[in-house]
Phi, psi and omega in degrees: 000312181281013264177281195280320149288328171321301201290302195254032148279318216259011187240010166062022172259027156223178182218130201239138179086150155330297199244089020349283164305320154305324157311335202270306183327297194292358167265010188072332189294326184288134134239029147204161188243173103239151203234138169301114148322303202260035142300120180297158206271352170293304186299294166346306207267342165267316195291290189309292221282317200281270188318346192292290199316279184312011178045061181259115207260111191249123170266124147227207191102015190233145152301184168262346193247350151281321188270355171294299172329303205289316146292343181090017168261182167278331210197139139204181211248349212191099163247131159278139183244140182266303211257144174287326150318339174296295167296339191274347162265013164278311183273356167281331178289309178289339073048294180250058185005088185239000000 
């Protein structure tokens, strides 16, 4: 799965951080979040509320430090999937537990 958020960073259909991902949200554009289980509660608290509203389908179950790796930070709290075919092998990879 994290294979595959790598694959739509670097073809630019996702977007890192927080406040990337809320700019992508509050334009409609995210149609998946995955978000750090270990996200500071600051961060949570901006995040959770905007997508909930924009009906965004949020994965968790992940760190901040896997999903950093996946970006190329130490850490992040948050990725956006911009596209859809994209998020649907995300969720399909996770779906059949791969």
């Amino acid at each position: 799965m994290l294979g595959l958020v790598g694959l739509g960073l670097r073809s630019r259909n996702a977007v890192v951080g927080t406040e990337q991902v809320r700019a992508a949200a509050k334009k409609g554009r995210v149609v998946l979040a995955l978000v750090a289980d270990d996200a500071s509660a600051h961060s949570l608290a901006k995040l959770h509320p905007l997508l909930s509203a924009r009906r965004v389908r949020v994965v968790q179950g992940l760190t901040a430090q896997q999903l950093g790796t996946v970006s190329g930070r130490n850490q992040t709290a948050a990725i956006g999937v911009l596209d859809r075919a994209l998020a649907n092998g995300i969720l399909g990879v996770m779906d059949s537990g791969a």
